[in-house]
VEXRO-406934 format. One line per 4 residues: number of its first residue (from 1); their letters; for each residue x, y, z of N, C-alpha, C. Coordinates in steps of 0.1 Angstrom, whole numbers. Each point is the difference from the previous one (the first is absolute). Example, Ala and Ser with C-alpha at 12.3 -4.5 7.8 and 13.67 -1.06 7.14 Angstrom:
BEGIN
1) as) 132,-57,78,-9,12,0,9,12,0 | -4,11,-7,9,11,0,-8,11,8
REM end
This chain:
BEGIN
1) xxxx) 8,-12,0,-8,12,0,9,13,0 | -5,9,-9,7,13,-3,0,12,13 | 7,1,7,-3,10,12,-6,18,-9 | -8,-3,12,-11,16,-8,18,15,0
5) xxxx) -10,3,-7,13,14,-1,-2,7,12 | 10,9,6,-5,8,11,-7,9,-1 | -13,5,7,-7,12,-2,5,10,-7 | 12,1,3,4,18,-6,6,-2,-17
9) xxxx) -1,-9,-6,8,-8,-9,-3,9,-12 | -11,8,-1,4,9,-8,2,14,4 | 6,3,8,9,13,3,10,-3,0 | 5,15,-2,14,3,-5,7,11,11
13) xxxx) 9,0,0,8,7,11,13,4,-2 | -1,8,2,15,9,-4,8,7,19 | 7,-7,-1,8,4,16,13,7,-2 | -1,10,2,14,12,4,5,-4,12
17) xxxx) -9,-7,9,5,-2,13,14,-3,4 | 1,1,13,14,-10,5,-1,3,16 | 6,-13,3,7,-2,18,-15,-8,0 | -11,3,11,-6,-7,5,-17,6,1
21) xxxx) -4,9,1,-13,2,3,-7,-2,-17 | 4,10,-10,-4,-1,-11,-2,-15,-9 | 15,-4,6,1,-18,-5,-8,-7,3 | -6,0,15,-5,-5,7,-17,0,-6
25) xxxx) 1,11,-3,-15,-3,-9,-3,-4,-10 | 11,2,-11,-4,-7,-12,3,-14,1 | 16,-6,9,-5,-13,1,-10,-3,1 | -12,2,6,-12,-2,6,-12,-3,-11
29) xxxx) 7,13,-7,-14,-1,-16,12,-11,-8 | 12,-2,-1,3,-8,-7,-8,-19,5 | 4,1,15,-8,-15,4,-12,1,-3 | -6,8,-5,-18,-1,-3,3,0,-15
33) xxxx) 9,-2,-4,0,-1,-15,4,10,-10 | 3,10,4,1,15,-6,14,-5,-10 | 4,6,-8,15,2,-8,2,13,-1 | 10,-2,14,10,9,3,17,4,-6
37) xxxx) 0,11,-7,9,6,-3,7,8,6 | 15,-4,8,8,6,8,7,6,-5 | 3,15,2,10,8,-9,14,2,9 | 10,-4,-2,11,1,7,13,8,-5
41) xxxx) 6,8,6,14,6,-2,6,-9,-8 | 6,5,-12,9,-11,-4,14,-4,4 | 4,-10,2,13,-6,10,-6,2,15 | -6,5,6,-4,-1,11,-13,-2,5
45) xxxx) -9,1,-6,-12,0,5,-6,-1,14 | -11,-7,4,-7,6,12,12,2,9 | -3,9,10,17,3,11,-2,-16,6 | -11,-8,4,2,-11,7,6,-9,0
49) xxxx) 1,-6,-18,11,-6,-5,11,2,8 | 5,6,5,16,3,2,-2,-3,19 | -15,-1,8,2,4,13,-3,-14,6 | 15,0,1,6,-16,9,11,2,8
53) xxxx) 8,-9,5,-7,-13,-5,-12,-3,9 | -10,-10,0,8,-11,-14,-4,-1,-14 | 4,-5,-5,3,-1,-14,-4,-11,-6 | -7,-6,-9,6,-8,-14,7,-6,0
57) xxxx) 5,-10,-7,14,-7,-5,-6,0,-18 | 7,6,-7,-3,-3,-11,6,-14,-9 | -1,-5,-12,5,-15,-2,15,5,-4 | 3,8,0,14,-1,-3,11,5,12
61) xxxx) -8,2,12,3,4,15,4,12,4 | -5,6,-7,0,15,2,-13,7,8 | 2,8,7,-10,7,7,-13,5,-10 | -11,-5,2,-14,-2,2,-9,17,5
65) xxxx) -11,0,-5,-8,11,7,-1,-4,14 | -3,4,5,-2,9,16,-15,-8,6 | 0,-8,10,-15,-5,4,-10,10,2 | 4,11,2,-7,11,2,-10,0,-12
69) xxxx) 6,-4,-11,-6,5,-14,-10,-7,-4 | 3,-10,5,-4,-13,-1,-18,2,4 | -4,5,13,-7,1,5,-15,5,-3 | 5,10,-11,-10,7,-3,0,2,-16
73) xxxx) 3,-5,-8,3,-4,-16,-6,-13,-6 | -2,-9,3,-7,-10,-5,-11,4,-13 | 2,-6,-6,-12,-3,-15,2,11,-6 | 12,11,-1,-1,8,-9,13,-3,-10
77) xxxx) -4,14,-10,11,1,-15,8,11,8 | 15,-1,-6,11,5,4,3,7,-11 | -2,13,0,2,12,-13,11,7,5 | 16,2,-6,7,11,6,2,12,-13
81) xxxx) -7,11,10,-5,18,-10,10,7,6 | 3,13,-9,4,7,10,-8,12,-2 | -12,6,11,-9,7,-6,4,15,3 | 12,3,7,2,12,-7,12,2,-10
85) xxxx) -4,-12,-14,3,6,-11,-17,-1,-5 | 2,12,-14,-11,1,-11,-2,-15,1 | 11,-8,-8,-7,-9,-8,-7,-9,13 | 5,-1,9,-4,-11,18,-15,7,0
89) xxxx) -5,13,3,-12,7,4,-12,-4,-12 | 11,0,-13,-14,-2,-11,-5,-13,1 | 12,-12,6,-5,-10,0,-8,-3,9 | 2,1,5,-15,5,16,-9,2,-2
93) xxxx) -4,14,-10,-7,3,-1,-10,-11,-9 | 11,1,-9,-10,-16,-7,-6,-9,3 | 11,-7,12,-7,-14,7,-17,7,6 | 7,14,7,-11,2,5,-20,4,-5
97) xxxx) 6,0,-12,-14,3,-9,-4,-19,-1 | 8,-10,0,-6,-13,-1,-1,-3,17 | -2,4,13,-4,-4,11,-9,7,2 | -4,-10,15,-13,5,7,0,10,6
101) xxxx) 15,-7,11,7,7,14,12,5,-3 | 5,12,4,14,1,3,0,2,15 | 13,-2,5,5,0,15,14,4,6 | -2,11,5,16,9,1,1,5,14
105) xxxx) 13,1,7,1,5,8,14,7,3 | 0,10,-9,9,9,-3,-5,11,11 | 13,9,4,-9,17,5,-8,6,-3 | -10,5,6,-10,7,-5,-1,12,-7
109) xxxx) -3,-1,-23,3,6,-6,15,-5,-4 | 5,-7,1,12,-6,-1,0,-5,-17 | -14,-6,-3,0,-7,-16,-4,11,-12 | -2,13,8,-5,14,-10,12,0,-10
113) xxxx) 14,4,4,1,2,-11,4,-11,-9 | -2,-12,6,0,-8,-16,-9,-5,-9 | -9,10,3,-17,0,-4,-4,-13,1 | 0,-6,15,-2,-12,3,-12,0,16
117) xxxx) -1,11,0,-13,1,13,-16,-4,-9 | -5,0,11,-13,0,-2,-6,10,-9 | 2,7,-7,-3,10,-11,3,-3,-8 | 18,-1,5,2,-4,-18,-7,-9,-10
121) xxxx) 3,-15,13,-5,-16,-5,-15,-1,-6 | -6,4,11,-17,6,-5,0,6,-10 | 5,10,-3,-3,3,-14,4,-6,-14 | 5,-12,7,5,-11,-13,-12,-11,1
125) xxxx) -6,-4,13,-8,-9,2,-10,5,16 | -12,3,-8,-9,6,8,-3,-7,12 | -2,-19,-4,-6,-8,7,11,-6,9 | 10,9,2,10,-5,7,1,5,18
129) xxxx) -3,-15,9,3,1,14,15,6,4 | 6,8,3,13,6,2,-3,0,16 | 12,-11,9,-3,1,15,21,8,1 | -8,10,8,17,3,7,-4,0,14
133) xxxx) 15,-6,3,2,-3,16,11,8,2 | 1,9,9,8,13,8,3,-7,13 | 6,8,9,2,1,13,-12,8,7 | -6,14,-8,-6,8,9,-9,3,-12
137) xxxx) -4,-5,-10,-14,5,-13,6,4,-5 | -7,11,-9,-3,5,-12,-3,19,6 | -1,-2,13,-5,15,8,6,4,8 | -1,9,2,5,2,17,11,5,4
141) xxxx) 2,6,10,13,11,2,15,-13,0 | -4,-15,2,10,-10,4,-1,-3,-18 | -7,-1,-7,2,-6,-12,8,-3,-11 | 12,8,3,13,2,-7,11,-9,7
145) xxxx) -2,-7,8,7,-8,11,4,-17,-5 | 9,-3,4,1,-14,-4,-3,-7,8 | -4,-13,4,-7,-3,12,4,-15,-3 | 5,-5,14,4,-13,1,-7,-8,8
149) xxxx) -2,-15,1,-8,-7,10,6,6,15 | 10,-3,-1,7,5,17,-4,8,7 | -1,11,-9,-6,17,4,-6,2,-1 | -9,-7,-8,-15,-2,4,-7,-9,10
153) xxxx) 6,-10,3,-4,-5,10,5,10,15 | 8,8,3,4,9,10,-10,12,1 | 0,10,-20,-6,6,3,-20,-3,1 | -2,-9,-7,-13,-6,3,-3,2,13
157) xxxx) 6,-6,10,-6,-2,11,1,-16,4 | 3,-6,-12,2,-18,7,16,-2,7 | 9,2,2,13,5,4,-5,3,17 | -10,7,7,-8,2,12,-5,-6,10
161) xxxx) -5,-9,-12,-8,-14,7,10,-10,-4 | 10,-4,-7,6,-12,3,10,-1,13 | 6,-8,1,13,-1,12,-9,-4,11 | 15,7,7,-4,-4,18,-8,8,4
165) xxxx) -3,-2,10,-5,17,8,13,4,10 | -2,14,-3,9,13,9,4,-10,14 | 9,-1,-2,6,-6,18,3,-12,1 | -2,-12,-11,3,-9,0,11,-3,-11
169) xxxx) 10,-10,5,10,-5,-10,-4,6,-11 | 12,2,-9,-2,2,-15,-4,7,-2 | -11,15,6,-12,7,-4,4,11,-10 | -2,-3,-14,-1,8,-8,-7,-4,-13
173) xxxx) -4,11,-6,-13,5,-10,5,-15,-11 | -7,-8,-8,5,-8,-1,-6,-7,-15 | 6,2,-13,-6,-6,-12,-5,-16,-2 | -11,1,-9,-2,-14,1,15,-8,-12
177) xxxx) -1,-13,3,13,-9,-8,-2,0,-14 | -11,1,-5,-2,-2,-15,-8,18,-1 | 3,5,-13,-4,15,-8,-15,-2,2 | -12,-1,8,-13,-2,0,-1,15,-2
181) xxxx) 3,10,-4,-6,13,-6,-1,-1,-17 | 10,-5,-3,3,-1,-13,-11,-14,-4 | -2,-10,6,-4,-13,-3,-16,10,-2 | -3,3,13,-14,2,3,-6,16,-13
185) xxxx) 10,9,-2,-1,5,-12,0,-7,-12 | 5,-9,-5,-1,-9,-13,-11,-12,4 | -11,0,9,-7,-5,-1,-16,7,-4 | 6,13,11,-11,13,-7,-2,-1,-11
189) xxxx) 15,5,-7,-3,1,-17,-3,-4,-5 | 0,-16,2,-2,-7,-8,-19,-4,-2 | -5,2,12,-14,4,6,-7,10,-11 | 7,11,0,-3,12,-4,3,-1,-14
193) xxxx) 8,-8,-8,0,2,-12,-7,-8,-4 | -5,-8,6,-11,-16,-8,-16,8,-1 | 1,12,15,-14,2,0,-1,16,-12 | 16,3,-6,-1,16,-10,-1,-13,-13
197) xxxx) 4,-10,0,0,-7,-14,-17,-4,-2 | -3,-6,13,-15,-3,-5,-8,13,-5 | 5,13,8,-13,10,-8,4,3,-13 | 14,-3,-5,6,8,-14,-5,-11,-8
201) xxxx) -5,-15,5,-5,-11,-7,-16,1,-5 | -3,9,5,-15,3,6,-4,16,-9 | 12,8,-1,-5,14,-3,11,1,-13 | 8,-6,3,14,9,-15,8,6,9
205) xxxx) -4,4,9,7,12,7,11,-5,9 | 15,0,-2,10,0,13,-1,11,7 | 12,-2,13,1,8,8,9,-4,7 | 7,13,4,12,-1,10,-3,-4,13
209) xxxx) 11,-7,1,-3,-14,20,14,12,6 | -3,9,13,5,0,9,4,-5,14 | 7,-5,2,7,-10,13,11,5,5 | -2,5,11,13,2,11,3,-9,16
213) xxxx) 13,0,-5,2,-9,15,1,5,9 | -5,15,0,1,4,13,-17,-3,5 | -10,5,-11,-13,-6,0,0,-11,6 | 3,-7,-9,-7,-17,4,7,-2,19
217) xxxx) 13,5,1,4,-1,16,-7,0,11 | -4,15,-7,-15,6,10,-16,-10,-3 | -1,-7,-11,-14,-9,0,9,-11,8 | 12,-4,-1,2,-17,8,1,3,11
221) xxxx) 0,13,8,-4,3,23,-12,-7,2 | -10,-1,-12,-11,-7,5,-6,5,12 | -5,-10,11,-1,1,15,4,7,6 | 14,3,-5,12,4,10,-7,15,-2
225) xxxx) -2,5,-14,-4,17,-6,-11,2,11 | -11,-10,0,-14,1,4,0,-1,15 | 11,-6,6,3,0,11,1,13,8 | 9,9,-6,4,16,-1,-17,5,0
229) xxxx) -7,1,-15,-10,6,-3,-7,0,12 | -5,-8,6,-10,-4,13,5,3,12 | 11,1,5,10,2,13,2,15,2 | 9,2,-11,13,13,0,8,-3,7
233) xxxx) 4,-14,0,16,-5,5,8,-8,-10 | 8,8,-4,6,-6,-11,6,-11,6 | -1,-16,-7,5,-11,4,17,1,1 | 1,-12,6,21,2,1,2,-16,1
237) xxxx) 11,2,-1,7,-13,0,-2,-12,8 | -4,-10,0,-6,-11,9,10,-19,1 | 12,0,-9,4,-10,-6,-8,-8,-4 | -4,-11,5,-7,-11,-9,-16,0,8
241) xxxx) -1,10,12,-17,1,1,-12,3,-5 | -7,-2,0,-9,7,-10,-10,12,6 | -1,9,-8,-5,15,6,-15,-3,6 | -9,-7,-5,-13,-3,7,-1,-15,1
245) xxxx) 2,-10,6,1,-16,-3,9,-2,12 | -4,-13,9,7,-2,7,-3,-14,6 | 6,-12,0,16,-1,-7,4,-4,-12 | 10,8,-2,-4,5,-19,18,-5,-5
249) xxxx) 6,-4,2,13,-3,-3,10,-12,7 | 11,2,-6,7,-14,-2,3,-5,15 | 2,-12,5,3,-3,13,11,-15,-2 | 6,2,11,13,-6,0,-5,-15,2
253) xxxx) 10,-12,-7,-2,-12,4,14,-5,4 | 3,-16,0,12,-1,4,8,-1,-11 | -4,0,-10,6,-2,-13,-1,17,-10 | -7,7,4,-4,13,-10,-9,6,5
257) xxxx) -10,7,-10,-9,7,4,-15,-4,-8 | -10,1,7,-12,0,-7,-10,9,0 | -3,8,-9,-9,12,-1,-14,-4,5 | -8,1,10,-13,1,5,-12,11,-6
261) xxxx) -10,-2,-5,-6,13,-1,-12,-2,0 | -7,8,12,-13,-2,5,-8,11,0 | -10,-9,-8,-6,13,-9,-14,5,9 | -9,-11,9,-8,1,5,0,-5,17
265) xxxx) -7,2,12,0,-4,8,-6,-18,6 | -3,-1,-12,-3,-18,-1,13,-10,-2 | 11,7,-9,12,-4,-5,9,4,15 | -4,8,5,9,0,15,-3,-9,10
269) xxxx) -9,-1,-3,-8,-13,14,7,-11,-8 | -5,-2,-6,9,-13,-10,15,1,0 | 8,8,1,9,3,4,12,-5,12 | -15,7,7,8,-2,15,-2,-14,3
273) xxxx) -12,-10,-8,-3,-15,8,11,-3,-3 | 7,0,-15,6,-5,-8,17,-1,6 | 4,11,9,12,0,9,0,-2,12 | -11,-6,3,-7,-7,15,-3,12,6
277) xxxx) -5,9,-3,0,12,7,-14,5,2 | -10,-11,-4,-15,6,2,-6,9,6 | 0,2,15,0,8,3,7,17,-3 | 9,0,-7,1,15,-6,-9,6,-14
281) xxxx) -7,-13,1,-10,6,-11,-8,11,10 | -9,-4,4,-4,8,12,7,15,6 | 9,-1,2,9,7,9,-4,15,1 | -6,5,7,-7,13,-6,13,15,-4
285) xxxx) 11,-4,-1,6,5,-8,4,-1,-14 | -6,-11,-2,1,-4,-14,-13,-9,-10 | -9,9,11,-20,-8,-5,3,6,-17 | 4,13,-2,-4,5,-13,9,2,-9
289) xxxx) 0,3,-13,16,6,-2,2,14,3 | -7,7,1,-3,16,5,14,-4,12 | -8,-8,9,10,0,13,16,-10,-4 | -2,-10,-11,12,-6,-2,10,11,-4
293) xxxx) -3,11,-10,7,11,-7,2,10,16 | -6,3,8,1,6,11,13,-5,14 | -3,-11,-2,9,-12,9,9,-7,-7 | 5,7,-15,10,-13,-7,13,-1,8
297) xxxx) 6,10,4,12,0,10,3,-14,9 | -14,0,8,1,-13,9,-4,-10,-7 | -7,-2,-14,-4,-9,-6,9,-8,-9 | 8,9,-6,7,-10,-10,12,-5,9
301) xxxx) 7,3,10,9,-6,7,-3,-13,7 | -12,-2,6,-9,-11,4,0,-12,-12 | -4,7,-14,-3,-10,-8,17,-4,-6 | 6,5,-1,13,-3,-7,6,-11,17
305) xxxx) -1,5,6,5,-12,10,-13,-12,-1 | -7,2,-6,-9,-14,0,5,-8,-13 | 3,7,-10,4,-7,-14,16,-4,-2 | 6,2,11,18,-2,-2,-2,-13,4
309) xxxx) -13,-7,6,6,-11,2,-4,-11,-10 | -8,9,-11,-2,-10,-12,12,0,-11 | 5,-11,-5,-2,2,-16,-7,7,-7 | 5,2,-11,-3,10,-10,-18,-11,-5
313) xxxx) 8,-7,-8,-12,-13,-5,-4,-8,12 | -1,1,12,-10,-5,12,-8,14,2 | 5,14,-1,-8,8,4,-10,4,-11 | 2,-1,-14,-8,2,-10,-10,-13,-2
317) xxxx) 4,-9,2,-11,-15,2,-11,4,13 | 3,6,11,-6,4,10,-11,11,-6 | 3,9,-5,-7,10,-4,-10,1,-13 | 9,-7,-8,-9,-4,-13,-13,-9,6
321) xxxx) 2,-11,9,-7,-4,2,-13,3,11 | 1,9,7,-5,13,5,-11,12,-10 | 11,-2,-10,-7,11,-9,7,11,6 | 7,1,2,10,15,1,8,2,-12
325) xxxx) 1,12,-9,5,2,-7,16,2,4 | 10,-3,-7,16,-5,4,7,-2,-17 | 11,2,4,9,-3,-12,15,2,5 | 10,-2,-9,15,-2,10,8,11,-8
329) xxxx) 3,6,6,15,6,-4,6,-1,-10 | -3,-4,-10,9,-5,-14,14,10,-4 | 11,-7,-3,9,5,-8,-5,-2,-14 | 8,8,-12,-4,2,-14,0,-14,-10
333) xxxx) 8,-9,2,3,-16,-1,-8,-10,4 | -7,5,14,-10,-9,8,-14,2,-8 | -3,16,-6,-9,5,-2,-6,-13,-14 | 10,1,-13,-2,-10,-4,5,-21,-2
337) xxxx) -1,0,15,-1,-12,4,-14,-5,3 | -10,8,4,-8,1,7,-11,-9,-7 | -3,-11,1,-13,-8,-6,-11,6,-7 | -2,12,5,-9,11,-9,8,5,-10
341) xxxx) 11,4,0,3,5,-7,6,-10,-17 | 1,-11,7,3,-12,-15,-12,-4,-3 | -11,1,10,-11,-1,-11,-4,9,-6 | 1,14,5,-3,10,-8,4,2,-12
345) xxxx) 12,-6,1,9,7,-15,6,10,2 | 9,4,10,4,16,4,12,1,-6 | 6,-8,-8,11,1,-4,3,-2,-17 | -2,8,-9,2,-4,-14,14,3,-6
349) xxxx) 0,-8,-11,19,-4,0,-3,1,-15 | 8,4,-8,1,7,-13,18,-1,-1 | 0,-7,-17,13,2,-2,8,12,-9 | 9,0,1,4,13,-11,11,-8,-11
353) xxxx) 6,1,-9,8,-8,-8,15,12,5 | 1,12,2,13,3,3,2,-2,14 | -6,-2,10,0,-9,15,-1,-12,1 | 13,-3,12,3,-13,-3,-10,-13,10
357) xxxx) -7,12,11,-12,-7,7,-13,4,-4 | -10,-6,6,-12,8,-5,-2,8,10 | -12,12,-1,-4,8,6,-7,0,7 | -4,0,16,-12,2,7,-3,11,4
361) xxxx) -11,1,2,-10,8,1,-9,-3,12 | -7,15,2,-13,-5,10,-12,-5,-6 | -7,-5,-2,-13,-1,-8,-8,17,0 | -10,0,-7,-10,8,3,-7,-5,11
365) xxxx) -10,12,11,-9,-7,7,-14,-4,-8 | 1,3,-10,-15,4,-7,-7,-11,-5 | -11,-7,-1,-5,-13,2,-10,4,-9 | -3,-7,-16,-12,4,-9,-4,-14,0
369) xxxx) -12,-2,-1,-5,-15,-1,-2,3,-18 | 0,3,-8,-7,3,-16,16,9,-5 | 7,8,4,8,8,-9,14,-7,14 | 9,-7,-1,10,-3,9,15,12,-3
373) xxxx) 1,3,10,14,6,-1,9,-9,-9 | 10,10,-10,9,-11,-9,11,9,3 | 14,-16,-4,12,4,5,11,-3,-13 | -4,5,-13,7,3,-10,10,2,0
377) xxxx) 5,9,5,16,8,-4,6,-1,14 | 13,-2,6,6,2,7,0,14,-2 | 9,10,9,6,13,1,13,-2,-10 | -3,13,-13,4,-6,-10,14,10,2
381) xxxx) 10,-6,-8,10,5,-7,3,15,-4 | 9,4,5,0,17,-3,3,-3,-15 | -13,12,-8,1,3,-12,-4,-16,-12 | -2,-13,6,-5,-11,-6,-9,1,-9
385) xxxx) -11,9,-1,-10,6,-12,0,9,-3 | 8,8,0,6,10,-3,-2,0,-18 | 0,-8,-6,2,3,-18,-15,-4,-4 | -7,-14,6,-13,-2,-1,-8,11,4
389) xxxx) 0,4,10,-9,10,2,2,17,-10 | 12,3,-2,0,11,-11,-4,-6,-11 | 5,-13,-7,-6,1,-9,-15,-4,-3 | -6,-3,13,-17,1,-9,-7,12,1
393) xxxx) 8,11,9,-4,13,-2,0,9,-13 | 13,-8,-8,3,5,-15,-11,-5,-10 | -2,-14,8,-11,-12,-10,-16,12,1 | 3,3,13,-18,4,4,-7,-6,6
397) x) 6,-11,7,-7,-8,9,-9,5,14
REM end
C-alpha cells in the first residue's frame, strides 16, 4: 500500500531562515509534507552547520555538519544564493513567485534593500504567505534589535521564574537547557502561517505573518503572567516547586529522583496511603492544596524523607498503582530507552551518502491517522539542489 502524501504536499516554501526558530517551523511544514526550499550562504550556509562539536564524520573522515543542524533541517532542498548579489535576489525572487510561503528571519527591514521584504515578494506574487520572525516585530521603539533565545528568555521574564530561590545554594536567575523561545516561536509560526495560507487558499489574498520572540516569551508566562494579573506580585524563583500545586516536584530515592505531581486533593490521600502515611491525608495542614501551597516548607521535607527509602521503580510501582501521577528523572539517553518511547517511534534514522553513519533525529510529535508525517529527506547537504532547483525556475516550473 502507497502511504497517503502529507497534508501540505502541495505547498511550497521558500526558507531564508537559519539557526533554529525559523527552521524550526518549516521543518514542521516540511514533516506535513510541504517542499521546502532552503536558501544557504554559499560555502557556509546555515551558521549551525559549523556549531559543534559534535560533528559528522563524513565517508572520507573528514568533519561532518554540526548536530546542531541536524535538528531542525530534515525533508528540505539545500540551495546555496548569494542574495545580496542581483543575480542571488532575482533568483529569489523567482522561486518566490512559484511558492505559497516564504520564511525569514533577518533584522527587521533587513531584506528591503534586496527587494526581498514583503512588498517587494508580493508584488511578484499576490497569493503569497510571507512569515518573518524578529527578536522584537515589525514595530516598536525595540524593533531594530536583534534578539536572541537567551535574552529573551532574561528579558522575557522566564530567566525570573527559573532557578533556585534567593538564599538557597546556587540561587541565580536561570535559563531553561534547550532554546524553548526559539522552539516555541517556530511553532507559533508555523500555527500562524497554515492559518495566513488557509485564508490566501480561500480568498487569493497573502499576507504578511509577524512573530517575535520576545512576543511569544510573554504568551509562554502563561499562569505565571496571570498569576501577576490577579495578585500584583510578581512571581520569583521557586526551583523545582510549583507556584500553585503542592506536592508538585521531583523527590529523592535511593537511587535518583522521581518527580510527583498532585494535581487534586484525592491524589494526595492516595498519596499519603501509598507511603504508609494515611493519616496525613487528613492532616489539617495539608486537607487542601490551598493549605498544601501554604505549608509546602514543612510538607515537602516530610515527604522526601518518606520516598528516600524507596527505589526509584518500587516507588513508581507504588504510585502508579495508587493512581498518583510520577515519572523519574530521566537523563537524555534514558529518555530514548524508555518503552514508550520505542513504541512511539521517537527516534527516526535517515542516511546521507556523504556521511559515513546515518542520521538520527527526533521524530515529529504529530500523529495523523489519514495524512502520516513523512521522513523523506534527511538534513540535506549544503548546496545538494542547488542546480535542480535553479534550473526548473529557468524551465518555469
Amino acid at each position: 500500500m502507497t502511504q497517503a502524501q502529507g497534508p501540505l504536499a502541495d505547498v511550497r516554501v521558500l526558507d531564508l531562515s537559519r539557526v533554529l526558530a525559523g527552521p524550526w517551523a518549516t521543518q514542521t511544514l516540511a514533516d506535513l509534507g510541504a517542499e521546502v526550499i532552503k536558501i544557504e550562504r554559499p560555502g557556509e550556509g546555515d551558521d549551525t552547520r559549523h556549531w559543534g562539536p559534535p560533528f559528522t564524520t563524513a565517508t572520507d573522515g573528514s568533519k561532518g555538519d554540526a548536530a546542531y543542524f541536524l535538528c531542525a533541517n530534515r525533508g528540505k532542498k539545500s540551495v546555496e544564493l548569494d542574495i545580496a548579489s542581483p543575480d542571488g535576489a532575482e533568483a529569489v525572487r523567482r522561486l518566490a513567485a512559484t511558492c505559497d510561503v516564504v520564511v525569514e528571519n533577518f533584522k527587521t527591514g533587513g531584506l528591503k534593500k534586496y527587494g526581498l521584504d514583503y512588498a517587494g515578494l508580493s508584488a511578484v506574487n499576490p497569493k503569497l504567505v510571507y512569515c518573518s520572525i524578529t527578536g522584537f516585530g515589525q514595530d516598536g521603539p525595540d524593533a531594530h534589535r536583534a534578539g536572541y533565545d537567551y535574552m529573551i528568555q532574561a528579558m522575557g521574564g522566564l530567566m525570573s521564574i527559573t532557578g533556585q530561590p534567593d538564599g538557597a545554594p546556587g540561587a541565580e536567575p536561570m535559563k531553561v537547557g534547550v532554546a524553548v523561545v526559539d522552539l516555541f516561536t517556530g511553532l507559533y509560526a508555523s500555527n500562524a502561517i497554515l492559518a495566513a495560507l488557509w485564508h490566501a487558499r480561500a480568498t487569493g489574498e497573502g499576507q504578511h505573518v509577524d512573530v517575535a520572540l520576545f512576543d511569544v516569551q510573554a504568551a509562554m508566562l502563561a499562569n505565571q503572567a496571570t498569576n501577576w494579573f490577579v495578585s500584583g506580585t510578581a512571581p520569583t524563583r521557586m526551583g523545582n516547586a510549583h507556584p500553585n500545586l503542592a506536592p508538585y516536584q521531583p523527590f529523592p530515592c535511593s537511587d535518583g529522583m522521581v518527580v510527583i505531581a498532585v494535581g487534586n486533593d484525592g491524589q494526595f490521600r492516595a498519596l499519603a496511603k501509598a507511603l504508609g502515611v494515611e493519616a496525613m491525608g487528613a492532616d489539617p495542614r495539608f486537607a487542601t492544596n490551598a493549605l498544601r501551597v501554604q505549608h509546602r516548607v514543612e510538607l515537602s521535607p516530610t515527604l522526601s524523607a518518606l520516598t528516600a527509602a524507596f527505589t526509584m521503580k518500587g516507588l513508581m510501582a507504588a504510585l502508579e498503582a495508587a493512581g498518583v501521577p510520577c515519572g523519574p528523572v530521566n537523563t537524555i539517553d534514558q529518555v530514548f530507552e524508555e518503552p514508550q518511547a520505542l513504541h512511539r517511534g521517537l527516534t527516526v534514522e535517515q542516511s546521507r551518502p556523504d556521511l559515513a553513519t546515518p542520521i538520527r533525529t527526533v521524530a515529529s510529535p504529530i500523529r495523523l491517522s489519514k495524512t502520516p508525517v513523512r521522513y523523506d529527506a534527511p538534513p540535506p547537504k549544503l548546496g545538494q539542489d542547488t542546480e535542480a532547483v535553479l534550473a526548473s525556475i529557468t524551465r518555469g516550473d
